[in-house]
Every structure is written in structure tokens, then in C-alpha cells.
N, C-alpha and C positions, 0 to 999 in steps of 0.2 A: 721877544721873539725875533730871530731871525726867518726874512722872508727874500724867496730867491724867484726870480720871473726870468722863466728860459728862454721863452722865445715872443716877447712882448711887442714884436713889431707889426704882426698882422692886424691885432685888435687895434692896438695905437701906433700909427705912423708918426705920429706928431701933433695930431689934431685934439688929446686929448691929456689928460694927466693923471700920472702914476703917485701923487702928491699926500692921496689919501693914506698910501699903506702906511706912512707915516704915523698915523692914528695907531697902530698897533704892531711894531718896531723899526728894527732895522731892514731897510729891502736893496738890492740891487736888480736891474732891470739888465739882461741882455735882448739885444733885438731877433739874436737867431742863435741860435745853439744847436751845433752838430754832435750825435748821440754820442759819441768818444768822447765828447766835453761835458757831458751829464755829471757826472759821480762830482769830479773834480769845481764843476760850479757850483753843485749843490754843496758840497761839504757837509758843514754838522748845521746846517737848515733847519727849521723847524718845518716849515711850509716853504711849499713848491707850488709855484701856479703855470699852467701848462699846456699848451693847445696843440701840438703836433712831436712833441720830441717823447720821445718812447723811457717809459717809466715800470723799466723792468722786474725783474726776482733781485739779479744783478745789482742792479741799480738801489733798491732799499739794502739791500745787504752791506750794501758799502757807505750809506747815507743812515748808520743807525741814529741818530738823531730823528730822523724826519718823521711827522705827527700828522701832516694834513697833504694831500695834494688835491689843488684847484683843477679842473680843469676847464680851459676858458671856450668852449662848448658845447654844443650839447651830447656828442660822440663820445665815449669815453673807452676805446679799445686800445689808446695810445697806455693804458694803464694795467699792470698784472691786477684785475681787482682780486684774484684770491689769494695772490701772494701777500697784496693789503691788507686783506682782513684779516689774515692771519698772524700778521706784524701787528696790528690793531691801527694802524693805518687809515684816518677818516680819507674818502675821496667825494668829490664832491663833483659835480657839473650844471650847466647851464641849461635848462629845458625849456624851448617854448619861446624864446626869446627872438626869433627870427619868422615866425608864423607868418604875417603880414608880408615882409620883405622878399620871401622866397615864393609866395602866390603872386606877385605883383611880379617879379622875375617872369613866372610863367606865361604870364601875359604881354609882359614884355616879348618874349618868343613867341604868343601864339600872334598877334597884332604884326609882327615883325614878317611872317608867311601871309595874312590874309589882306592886308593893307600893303607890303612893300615900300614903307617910306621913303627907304634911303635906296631904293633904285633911282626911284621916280627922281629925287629931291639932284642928285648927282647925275640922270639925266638934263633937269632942267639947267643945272652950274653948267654943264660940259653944252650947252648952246641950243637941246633938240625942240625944247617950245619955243627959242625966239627963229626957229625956221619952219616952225609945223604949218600945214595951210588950215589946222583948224584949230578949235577952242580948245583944245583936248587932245589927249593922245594916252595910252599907258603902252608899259614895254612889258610887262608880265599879267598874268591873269590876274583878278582881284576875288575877293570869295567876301560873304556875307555873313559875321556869326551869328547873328537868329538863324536859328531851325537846325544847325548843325550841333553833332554831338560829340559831347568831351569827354573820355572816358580816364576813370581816375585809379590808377590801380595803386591799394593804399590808403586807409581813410580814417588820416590821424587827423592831427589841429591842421598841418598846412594841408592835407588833403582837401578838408571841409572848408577850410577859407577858400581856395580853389574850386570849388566846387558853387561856393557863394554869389565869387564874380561870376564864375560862367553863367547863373542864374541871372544876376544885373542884365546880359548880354542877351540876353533870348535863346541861349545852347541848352539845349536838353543834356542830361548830364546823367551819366553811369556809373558804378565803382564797383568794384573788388576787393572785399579785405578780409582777413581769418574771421573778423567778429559780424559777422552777418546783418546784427542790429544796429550795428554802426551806422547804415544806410540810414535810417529813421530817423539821424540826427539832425537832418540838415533835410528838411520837409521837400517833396519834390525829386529826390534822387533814387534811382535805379540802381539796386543789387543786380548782380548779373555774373554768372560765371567768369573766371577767366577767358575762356575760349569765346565767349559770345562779347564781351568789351574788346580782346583786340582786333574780333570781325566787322563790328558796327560801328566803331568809332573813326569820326574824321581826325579827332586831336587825342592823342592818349598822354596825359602826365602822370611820372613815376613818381612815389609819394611814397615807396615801402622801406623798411630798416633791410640792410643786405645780410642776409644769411647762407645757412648752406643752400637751403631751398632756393632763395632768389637770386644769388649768383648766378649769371648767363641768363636769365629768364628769358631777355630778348635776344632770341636765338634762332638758326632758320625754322625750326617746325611756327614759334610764334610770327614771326616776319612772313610766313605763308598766308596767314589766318587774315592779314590785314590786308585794308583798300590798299589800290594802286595809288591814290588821292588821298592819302592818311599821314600826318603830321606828326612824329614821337616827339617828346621831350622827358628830360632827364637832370630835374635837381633837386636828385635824392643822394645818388650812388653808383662813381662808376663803373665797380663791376655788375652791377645789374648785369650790363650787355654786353655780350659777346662781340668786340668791340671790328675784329675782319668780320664777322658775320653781316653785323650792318651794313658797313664799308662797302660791299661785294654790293647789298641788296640796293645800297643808294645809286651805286654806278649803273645796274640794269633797270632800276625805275620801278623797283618794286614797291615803293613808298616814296613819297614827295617829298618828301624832309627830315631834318632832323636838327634837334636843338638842345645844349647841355651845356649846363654850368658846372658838372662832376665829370672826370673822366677815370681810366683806372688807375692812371699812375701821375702823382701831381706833384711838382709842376711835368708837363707834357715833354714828352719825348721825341726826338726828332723822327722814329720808326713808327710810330702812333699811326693805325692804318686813317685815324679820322681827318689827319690831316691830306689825303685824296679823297675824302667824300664831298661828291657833289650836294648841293641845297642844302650846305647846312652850316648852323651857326654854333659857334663856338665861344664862351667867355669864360675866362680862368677865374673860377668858382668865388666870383663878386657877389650874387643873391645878399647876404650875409653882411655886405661893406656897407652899408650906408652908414655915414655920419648916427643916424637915429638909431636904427640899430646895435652900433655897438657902442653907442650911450647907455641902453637900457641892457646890454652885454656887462659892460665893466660896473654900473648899478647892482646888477644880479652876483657878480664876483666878487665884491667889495661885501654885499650881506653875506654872501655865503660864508667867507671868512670869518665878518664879525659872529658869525650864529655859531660857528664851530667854538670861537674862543668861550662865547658865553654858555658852551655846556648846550646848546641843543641847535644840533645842525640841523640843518634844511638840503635838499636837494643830494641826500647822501645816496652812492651807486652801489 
């Protein structure tokens, strides 16, 4: 079997090895693959493993060889899947694999507005406690998460892990998701309309798959509904929101912050209105990097492979 890996340098920069495809034939590894370069690196491939480079009608038409594509997460819209199936075309993806990682992010961001470490910690380097005349001093407000509430629109696996810690924390915790009984999974959590989560909430995290419906979700009529004292966060999907709309609502103070590891167009653009929004934090869509992470990423890529070869795949889209 020849095996072709397009764009291998997000998952592995170096820290990890590609050693196993070995096990089941020939592979070359490129680190990044511009879509013009698709056809021509795949050739007569058997398997294609895949995380952002676009795997067309196009693309199999010209690659009739190809029998399997990987894809190395859990999104799989980089892929024609019914032009696949229709080629007979296994495709394959990663589910589940980043759960922990991307609730631990959120927290990351919400710790990040209610504590302010790295204000404080860069006040104290820059000289202001060895002049202060007391014990003490902060330069932004601080906030308390017992008794505040998290509201979680979206309540899949990383939903509910999110939803968990906030429990650890003492935050009362709300959600919104098409399956209503979803809520009862995670004992202690509030169903709640759309419109009443983004009125009562102090923290709201996006947890939903982006469709026609949730494209723009956060959008002025939503951005009305909410406190002036209200915290979004966003590592789901960045078109969720309506990305001037926030921009505008951040600069007038209509909401205190904002925080996203997805934006809509990645890597970021120099026109991107979120680069003038004030109180908000921004990390180009790391959730997902950690060392452990995409150990148990390239674990899950490696089987899915081996289950296709032996006739009964796993994780098929």
C-alpha cells in the first residue's frame, strides 16, 4: 500500500513519529500541501491521510487509485463525503479525541477574565508592588466563580466535560442543545431556552457543530439578550459569530469580553475586525496541541488505518 500524508505538520511538528506507517507500506510525509499540489502528491496512493487540505470530486477523479482517506480530526468537511461513497471510498475521522483538552482551554479563558494573572504578574515585573504603600494592590476587578453562571450552548462530550469543571468550581451551569435530555446527563445542569442562557449567563461557552442554523448565531439581536458583565467564549467554530457584530458590541461595552481559539478564517487575516476588539483574548486554535493530545490523535489514526486494512473499519463518516 502506498500511503501519502498531506499535510503532517500540524499533528507532528517533530515531537512525534510517523515510523509506524511503516507497518503497512510505502508512505511519504509532506508538512503542508497547497490544494494545487493535491492530485499530483497523491498520485496512484492508496491512502490519503488529511487534516485541512481539501479532498475533492476533482481530486478522486484524478487520484483513481485512492481506497481510504484519513482524516486527522474530528471535522471531516475538508472531504466530498458523497462523492466518496460513491467511488466506494472508505473515509475515516478522529472523534472524541480532544474532549479534555478543549474544556481545560475554556477554563483556561474563563480563569484568564476572572483572576487576571498575567496583568497582575506583569504589573508586579514592571516595579508596581515594590512602590505600593500597601500589602496589596490589583489593577482590574477580580470576580469569584462560586455562584456564577456558565452557560453552555451545545451539549456534546466537550460540552458535558465543561460543564463538569464548572461544577468542581461552584458555578451553577445551564445548556442548550437540540436533544433536550441531554441536560440529565451530567446531574445538576439546567435546560434552558436559547434566549434565557444568553440572558442569565455570566460565562457562555460555544460547544455546537456549525451549520446553516448556527452560522452567525452570535449576532446583534443575541448580543442584546446578554449582561453588560457577560464573558463569550468560542472553541467550537468560527463562524458561529458574526465576527463585526461582536467587534462593534466589544468597543461599546455591551459585553465584557470575549475569548476564541476558532476564528472564521484560519490562519487570521490582517482585516479580521477581532483584531480591534477590546478585552479579548485570542489563541490561534491550540485547544487541540498538546503533546498528550495528539499522542492519543495519531494512536486513534494509526488504528483507524489498521481497521480499514483488516476489513472492518471503525470511525467510518
Amino acid at each position: 500500500m502506498k500511503i501519502i500524508v498531506l499535510d503532517g505538520y500540524a499533528m507532528n511538528p517533530g515531537d512525534l513519529s510517523w515510523n509506524w506507517l511503516e507497518k503497512y507500506g510505502t508512505f511519504t510525509v509532506f508538512d503542508r500541501t497547497e490544494t494545487r499540489q493535491a492530485v499530483e502528491r497523491i498520485g496512484n496512493a492508496d491512502a490519503v491521510l488529511v487534516n485541512k487540505v481539501p479532498i475533492t470530486e476533482d481530486v478522486m477523479h484524478s487520484c483513481p487509485d485512492l481506497r481510504y482517506v484519513g482524516v486527522n480530526a474530528t471535522g471531516y468537511n475538508v472531504v466530498d463525503i458523497a462523492c466518496a461513497h460513491k467511488r466506494g471510498i472508505t473515509v475515516t475521522n478522529v472523534p472524541g479525541y480532544s474532549t479534555s483538552a478543549v474544556a481545560q482551554q475554556v477554563f483556561a479563558f474563563i480563569l484568564s477574565f476572572s483572576n487576571r494573572i498575567k496583568e497582575h504578574s506583569d504589573s508586579v515585573f514592571a516595579g508596581d508592588w515594590l512602590t505600593c504603600p500597601d500589602f496589596t494592590y490589583w489593577k482590574t476587578p477580580l470576580c469569584e466563580l462560586e455562584g456564577k453562571t456558565l452557560g453552555i450552548f451545545g451539549f456534546g462530550a466537550i460540552g458535558k466535560k465543561t460543564a463538569v469543571i464548572a461544577q468542581a468550581f461552584g458555578m451553577r451551569v445551564l445548556c442548550h442543545t437540540r436533544r433536550k435530555e441531554a441536560a440529565q446527563e451530567v446531574p445538576g445542569v439546567l435546560y434552558c431556552t436559547k434566549e434565557e442562557l444568553f440572558a442569565q449567563s455570566d460565562f457562555i461557552s460555544l460547544h455546537c457543530p456549525l451549520t446553516d442554523e448556527t452560522k452567525h448565531l452570535i449576532n446583534n439581536k443575541i448580543i442584546a439578550l446578554m449582561k453588560k458583565t457577560s464573558v463569550l467564549i468560542n472553541t467550537a467554530r468560527g463562524a458561529l459569530i458574526d465576527e463585526e457584530a461582536l467587534q462593534k458590541a466589544l468597543v461599546k461595552g455591551q459585553i465584557a469580553g470575549f475569548a476564541a481559539d476558532v476564528i472564521s478564517e484560519e490562519p487570521m487575516t490582517q482585516n479580521n475586525p477581532l483584531l480591534r476588539a477590546p478585552n479579548t483574548l485570542l489563541t490561534p486554535h491550540i485547544a487541540w496541541a498538546s503533546l498528550e493530545t495528539r499522542k492519543r490523535l495519531m494512536n486513534i489514526v494509526e488504528n483507524n488505518l489498521k481497521l480499514f486494512l483488516s476489513g472492518n473499519p471503525q470511525n467510518v463518516v
